[in-house]
N, C-alpha and C positions, 0 to 999 in steps of 0.2 A: 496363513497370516491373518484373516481375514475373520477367525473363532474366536480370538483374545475376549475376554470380560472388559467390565468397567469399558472404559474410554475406547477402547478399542472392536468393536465389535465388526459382525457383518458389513456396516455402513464404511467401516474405516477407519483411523482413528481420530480423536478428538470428539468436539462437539457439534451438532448441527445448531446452535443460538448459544450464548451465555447463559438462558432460563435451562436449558435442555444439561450446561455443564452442573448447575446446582443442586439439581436432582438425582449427578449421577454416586456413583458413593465416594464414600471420602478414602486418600489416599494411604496407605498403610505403612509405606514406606516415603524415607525424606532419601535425598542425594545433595550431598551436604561439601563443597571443597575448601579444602584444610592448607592453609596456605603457610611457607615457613619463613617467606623473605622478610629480612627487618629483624628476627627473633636474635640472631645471632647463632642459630642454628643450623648446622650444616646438612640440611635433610631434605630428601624430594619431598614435596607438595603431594598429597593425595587425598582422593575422592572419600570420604566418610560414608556409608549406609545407616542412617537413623531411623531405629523401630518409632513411628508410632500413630502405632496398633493402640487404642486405653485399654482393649484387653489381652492384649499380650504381656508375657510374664518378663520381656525386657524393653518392656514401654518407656520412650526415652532415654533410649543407651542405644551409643555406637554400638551396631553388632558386626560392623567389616570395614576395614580399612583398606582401601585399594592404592599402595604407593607408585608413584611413576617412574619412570626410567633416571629421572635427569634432575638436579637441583638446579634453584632459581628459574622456576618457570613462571612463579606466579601468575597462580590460575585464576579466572576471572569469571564471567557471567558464562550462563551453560546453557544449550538449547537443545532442541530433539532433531535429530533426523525426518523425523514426520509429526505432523500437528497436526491442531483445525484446519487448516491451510488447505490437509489433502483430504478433509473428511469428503463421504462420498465415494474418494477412491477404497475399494476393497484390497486391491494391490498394496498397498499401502502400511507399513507398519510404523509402530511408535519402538524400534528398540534399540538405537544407537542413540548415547549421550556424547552430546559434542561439546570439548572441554576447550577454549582458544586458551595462549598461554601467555599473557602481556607483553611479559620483560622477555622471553624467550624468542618467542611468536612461532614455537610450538602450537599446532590443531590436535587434539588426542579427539578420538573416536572409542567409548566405551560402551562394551556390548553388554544390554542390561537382561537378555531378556533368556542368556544359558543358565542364569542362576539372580533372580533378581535381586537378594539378598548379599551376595558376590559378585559384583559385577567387575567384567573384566579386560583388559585393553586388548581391542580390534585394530587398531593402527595408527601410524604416526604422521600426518602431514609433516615432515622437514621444513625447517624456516628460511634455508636454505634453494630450495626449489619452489617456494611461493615468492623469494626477492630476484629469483632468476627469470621466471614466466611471468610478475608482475611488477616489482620493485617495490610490495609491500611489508609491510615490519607491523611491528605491534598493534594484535587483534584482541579486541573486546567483545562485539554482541554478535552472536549466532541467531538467525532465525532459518526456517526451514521454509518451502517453497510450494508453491500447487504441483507442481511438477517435476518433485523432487528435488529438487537442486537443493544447497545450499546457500545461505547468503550471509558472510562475514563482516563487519565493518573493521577499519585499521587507522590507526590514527597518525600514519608516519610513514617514511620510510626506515632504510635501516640505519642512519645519521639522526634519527630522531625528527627529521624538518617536516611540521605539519603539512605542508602544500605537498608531499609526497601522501597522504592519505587516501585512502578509498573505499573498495568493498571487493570481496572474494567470493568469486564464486566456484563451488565447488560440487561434480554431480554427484547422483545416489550413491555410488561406490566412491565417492570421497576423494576421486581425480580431481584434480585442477583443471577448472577450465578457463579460467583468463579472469578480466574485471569486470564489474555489472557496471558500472557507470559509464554514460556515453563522454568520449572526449572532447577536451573543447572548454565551456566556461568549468570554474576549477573553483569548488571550497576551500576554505581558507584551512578548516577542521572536519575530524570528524570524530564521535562519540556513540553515543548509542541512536537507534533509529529504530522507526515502526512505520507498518504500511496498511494504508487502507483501499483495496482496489477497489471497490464502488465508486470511489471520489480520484481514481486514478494518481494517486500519490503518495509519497513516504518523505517523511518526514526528518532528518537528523540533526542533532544535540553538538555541541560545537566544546568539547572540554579542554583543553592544551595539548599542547608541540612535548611530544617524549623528551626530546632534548634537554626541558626545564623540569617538567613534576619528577621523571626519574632521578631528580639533584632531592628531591626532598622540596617541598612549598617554599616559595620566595615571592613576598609581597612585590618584589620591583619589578618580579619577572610578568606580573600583572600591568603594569604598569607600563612595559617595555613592547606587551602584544604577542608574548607567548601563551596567554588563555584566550578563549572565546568568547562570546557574547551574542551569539548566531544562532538563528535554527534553517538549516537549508531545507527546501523543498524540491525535492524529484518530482518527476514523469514516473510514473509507476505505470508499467512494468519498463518503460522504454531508455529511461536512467538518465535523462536530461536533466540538469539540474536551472530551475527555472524561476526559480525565488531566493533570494537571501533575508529575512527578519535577523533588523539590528535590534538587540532588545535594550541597549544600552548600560548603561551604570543597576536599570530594573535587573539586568540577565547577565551579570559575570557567572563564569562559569557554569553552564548549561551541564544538565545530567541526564536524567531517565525521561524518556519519553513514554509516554501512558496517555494513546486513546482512549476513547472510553469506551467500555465492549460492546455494543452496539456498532456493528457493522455499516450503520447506515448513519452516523453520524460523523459529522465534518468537524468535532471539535475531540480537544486532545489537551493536557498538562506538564508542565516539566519541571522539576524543582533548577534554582539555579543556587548550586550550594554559595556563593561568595557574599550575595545579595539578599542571600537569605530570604528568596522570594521564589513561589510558585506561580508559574505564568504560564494564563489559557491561551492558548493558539484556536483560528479560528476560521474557516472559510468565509468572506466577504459574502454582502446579503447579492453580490450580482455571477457570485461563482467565479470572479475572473482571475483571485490573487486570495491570497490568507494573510491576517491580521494577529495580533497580539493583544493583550491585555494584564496586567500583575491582579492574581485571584486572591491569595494568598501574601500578608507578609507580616514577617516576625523581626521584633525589634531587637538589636545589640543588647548585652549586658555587660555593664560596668565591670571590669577586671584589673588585677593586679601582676606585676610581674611576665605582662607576655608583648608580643612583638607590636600591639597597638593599644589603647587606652580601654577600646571598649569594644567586646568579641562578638561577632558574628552567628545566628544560629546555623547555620551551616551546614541545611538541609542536604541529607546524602544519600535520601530514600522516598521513592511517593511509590502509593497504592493504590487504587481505584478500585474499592470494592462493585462486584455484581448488581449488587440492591443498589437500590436508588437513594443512596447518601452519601454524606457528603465525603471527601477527598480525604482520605485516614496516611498521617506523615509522622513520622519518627523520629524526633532531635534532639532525645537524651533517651538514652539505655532506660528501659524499665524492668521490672523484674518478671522473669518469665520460668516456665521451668526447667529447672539444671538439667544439659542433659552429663550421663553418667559413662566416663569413661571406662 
């Protein structure tokens, strides 16, 4: 496990710094999930394998479609079984893709590393025995653990009501072992999240109660306190959750959380798609609490024909490149290249 190329070498997998990840070589393959809910289409969701290689002769073309078992699972953000997290460890492999499934709250487990070109389903978390051992329902972000675990966030129970949200955790063989969070004060939400343990904390994104977005967007339902406007702060690794940021009318709707890759740095961004505002989060100059500020913000545009006068940019992606520039966001489709089915 321990001989893999690229990212995975003797040391482990991932990278030992973000400079050491830039250097290493570039990826050959994309894993790409193909979602069918909304289409009208009665067909499982499945994982896509996209070439690209620029000198491969199907350089941007699906060359494998992996379908799943079940329709309506819409599948969501994907993470690995092992990261940087475990670099270091030798033990350690990068070859399970962990797929949560929103609307289902199906966990798929895909083994990339018998064929990585086909890759193939290793096993099914039941949504059924994660609301009997935890009472959690609809999961979004995976990340992976020093110490193998898994750690899932969920934004609900299975009635859709936010105040049932949490995180899963799950070991190396993808058993259930109960919830990471300590009991006791309770987030209102949860969405996505990231952790820094030099500064001992993680940080999670506050996006609505299933109950409401699953209906399809409703401006009242804004209104009513079915969206967020929070970024909660944990105890990392301990699970206390020990901070609330209200970000106000600056932060409807909170999304991606993005530290910035420097391990040693206390600050972090998150777009908030409603507000159409990007806001720095911050450790306070005395260490004792973290602060907020809007970095970013994009103005309304005048429209016709839709549920308000003047529309939202409605940021629903942030990136944080490596090199030291500035904050690269997405808010209308550009043209990129086709890939070929």
């Amino acid at each position: 496990m321990g001989e893999e190329v690229g990212c995975c070498k003797r040391t482990g997998p991932g990278y030992g710094t973000p400079l050491e990840a830039m250097s290493g070589p570039k990826e050959a393959l994309m894993y790409v999930t193909c979602v069918y809910n909304g289409t009208g289409r009665e067909k499982p969701d499945f994982l896509a394998t996209v070439d690209v290689d620029p000198n491969s002769p199907t350089y941007s073309k699906v060359i494998h479609r992996l379908s799943l078992p079940y329709i309506g699972d819409e599948l969501h953000h994907t993470g690995w079984n092992a990261c940087s997290s475990c670099h270091g460890d030798p033990s350690s492999n990068r070859r399970f893709l962990i797929l949560p499934s929103l609307l289902s709250g199906r966990i798929y487990v895909i083994d990339t590393q018998k064929n990585h070109k086909a890759p193939s389903l290793h096993k099914v978390v039941e949504p059924e025995h994660i609301i009997e051992k935890t009472g959690l329902a609809y999961p979004h972000t995976s990340h992976c653990l020093a110490n193998g675990d898994i750690i899932i966030s969920f934004l609900g129970d299975k009635d859709g009501n936010a105040q049932g949200n949490g995180f899963l955790l799950l070991d190396s063989q993808f058993n259930i072992k109960g919830r990471w969070e300590k009991p006791g004060r309770k987030a209102e939400f949860s969405y996505d999240f990231w952790y820094q343990p030099r500064h001992k904390t993680m940080i999670c994104s506050s996006f609505g109660a299933p109950l409401a977005f699953t209906q399809g967007f409703n401006l009242k339902h804004v209104e009513d306190g079915f969206y967020g406007r929070q970024l909660f702060v944990y105890d990392w690794p301990d699970g206390g959750l020990k901070q609330t940021l209200d970000l106000g009318d600056n932060g409807l709707i909170s999304g991606e959380i993005r530290f910035l890759h420097d391990p040693t740095k206390d600050t972090g961004y998150v777009e908030c798609v409603l507000s159409s505002n990007v806001v720095r989060f911050f450790k306070t100059q005395d260490g004792s609490s973290w602060s907020h500020e809007v970095a970013i913000s994009v103005k309304p545009l005048k429209v016709q024909n839709w549920i308000l006068p003047e529309m939202p940019g409605l940021i629903i992606g942030l990136l944080i490149s490596r090199r030291p520039v500035p904050i690269f966001r997405q808010l209308v489709p550009r043209r990129c290249p086709t890939i070929q089915h």
